[in-house]
N, C-alpha and C positions, 0 to 999 in steps of 0.2 A: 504493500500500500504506500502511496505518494506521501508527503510530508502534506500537501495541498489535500490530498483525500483525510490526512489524520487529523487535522486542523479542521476542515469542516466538518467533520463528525464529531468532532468534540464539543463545538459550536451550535453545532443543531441538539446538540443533545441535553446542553445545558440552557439554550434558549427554548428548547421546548419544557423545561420545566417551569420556567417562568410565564411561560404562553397556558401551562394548565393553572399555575396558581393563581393567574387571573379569571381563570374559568370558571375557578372554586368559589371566587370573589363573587362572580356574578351568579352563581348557585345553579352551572348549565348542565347540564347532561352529558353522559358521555361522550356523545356526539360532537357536542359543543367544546368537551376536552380539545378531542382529536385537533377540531378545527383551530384552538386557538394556540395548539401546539402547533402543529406543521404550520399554519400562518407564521408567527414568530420564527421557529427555526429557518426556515427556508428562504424569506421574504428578503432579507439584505444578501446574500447569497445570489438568489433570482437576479435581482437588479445588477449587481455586478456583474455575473455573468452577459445580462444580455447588453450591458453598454461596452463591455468589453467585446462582443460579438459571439459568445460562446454559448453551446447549449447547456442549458440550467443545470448544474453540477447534478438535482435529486433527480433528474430525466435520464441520465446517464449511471447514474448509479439510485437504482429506487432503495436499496436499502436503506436508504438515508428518511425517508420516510416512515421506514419501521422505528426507526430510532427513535422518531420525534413521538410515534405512537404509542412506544415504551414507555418512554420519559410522563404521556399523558396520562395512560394508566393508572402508573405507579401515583400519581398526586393524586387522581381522581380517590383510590383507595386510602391514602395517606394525606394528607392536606388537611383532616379535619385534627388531627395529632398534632398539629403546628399552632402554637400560641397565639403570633404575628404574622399570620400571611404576607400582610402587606412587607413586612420589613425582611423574611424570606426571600421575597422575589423580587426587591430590589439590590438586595448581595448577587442572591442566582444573576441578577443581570448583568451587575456588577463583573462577575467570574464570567459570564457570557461574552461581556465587551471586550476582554481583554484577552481571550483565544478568537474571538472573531476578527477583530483589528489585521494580527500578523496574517490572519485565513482568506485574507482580503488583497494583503501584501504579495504575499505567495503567488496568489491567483494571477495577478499584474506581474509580477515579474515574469511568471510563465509567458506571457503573451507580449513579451519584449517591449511592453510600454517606457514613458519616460518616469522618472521620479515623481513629478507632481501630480499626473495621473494616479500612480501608483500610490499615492497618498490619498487622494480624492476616494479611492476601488476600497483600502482600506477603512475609512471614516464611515462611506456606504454602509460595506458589510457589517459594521459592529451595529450602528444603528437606525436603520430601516427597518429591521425586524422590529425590535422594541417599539420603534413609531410605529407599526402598524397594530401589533397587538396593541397599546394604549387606546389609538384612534378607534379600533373596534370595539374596546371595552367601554368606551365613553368616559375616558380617564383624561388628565393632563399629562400629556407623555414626557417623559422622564427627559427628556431631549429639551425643554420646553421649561424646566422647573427653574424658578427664577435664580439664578449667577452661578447654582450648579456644575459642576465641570464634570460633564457628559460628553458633549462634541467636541470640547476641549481638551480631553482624557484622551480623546480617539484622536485626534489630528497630533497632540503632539506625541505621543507612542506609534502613528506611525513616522511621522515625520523623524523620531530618532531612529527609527529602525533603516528610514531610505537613506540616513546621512552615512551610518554606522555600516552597512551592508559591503561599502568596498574594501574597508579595512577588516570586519572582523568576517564576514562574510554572512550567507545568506540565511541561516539557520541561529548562529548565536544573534545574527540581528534581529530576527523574530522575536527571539526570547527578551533582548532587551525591549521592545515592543508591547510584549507582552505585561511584563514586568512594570513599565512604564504608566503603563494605560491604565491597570490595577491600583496602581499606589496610587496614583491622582483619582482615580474617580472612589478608591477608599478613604481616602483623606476626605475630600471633599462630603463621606457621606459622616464619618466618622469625627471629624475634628472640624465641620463647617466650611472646609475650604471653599473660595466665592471667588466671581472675575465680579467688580463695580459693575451694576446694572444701570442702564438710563432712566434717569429721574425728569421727568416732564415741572417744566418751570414756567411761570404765568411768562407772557408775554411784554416786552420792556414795551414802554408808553414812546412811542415817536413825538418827540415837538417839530411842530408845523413850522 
């Protein structure tokens, strides 16, 4: 198995747990699992692939879809043993963003893009899933949450990973990537870390 197939199966499989804990939230059915599992795992994956030009990594490999159906399962039975859902599935997302990030890098460098792209594939893949499960569950998505460092987690864990790649090479930069994207969006959940949000201020009075 490809470095690029281990990374997104690790990715779909911890963002489909977060795609069932929201399922829980909404009190759906199993059916409703399934869906808001493979929604999440797959959906930043999906989009990469296809602005990349490529066929959707779970089309090519369906197992990747059992995975996500496992992972739905498994919370559908267990999820009511969890004290905090909510705070659950923002760590799971947490641990999602930062294998999906490098899983996004990979992908791009496979396809001989340039760096910026290659950071662009990476930021995708960690959070378009997460945006879409939110946006279904009639949540504020996590991407959105006021000075948060979400997309900011993911740009700069890829961004060190595209700088870092030609000296340490393609693999230990992932992991710092990885490594990166983690600690910023745990700090941020854990110790409050914030970028200054825009504060709207009246309007200054023009003299005539």
């Amino acid at each position: 198995m490809t470095l690029i197939a281990l990374l997104d199966g690790a990715s779909v499989f911890v963002f489909a747990l977060t795609g069932g804990l929201a399922a829980s939230r909404a009190q759906l059915d199993i059916i409703g699992f399934l869906f808001f599992a493979a929604l999440t795992a797959v959906g930043g994956g999906t989009v990469r692939d296809l602005l990349l030009d490529r066929t959707p990594f779970w089309i090519d490999r369906p197992s990747y879809l059992l995975i996500a159906a496992s992972a739905a399962i498994v919370v559908f039975f267990t999820a009511h043993l969890v004290e905090s859902r909510a705070r659950w599935l923002t760590w799971f997302d947490a641990a999602a963003l930062s294998v999906a990030v490098p899983a996004g890098l990979a992908a791009a460098y496979g396809t001989g893009v340039g760096s910026a792209v290659a950071i662009i594939m990476g930021v995708l893949t960690g959070t378009m899933g997460g945006l879409m499960r939110d946006v279904v569950a009639n949540e504020v998505p996590m991407v959105l949450r006021q000075g948060e460092l979400y997309v900011t987690a993911a740009f700069v864990g890829a961004a060190s990973g595209v700088l870092l790649a030609p000296t340490l090479g393609l693999v230990a930069a992932l992991s710092v990537t990885a490594a990166v994207t983690f600690l910023l969006r745990a700090g941020s959940l854990a110790f409050g870390w914030r970028l200054p949000v825009y504060k709207a201020r009246p309007p200054r009075d023009r003299q005539s």
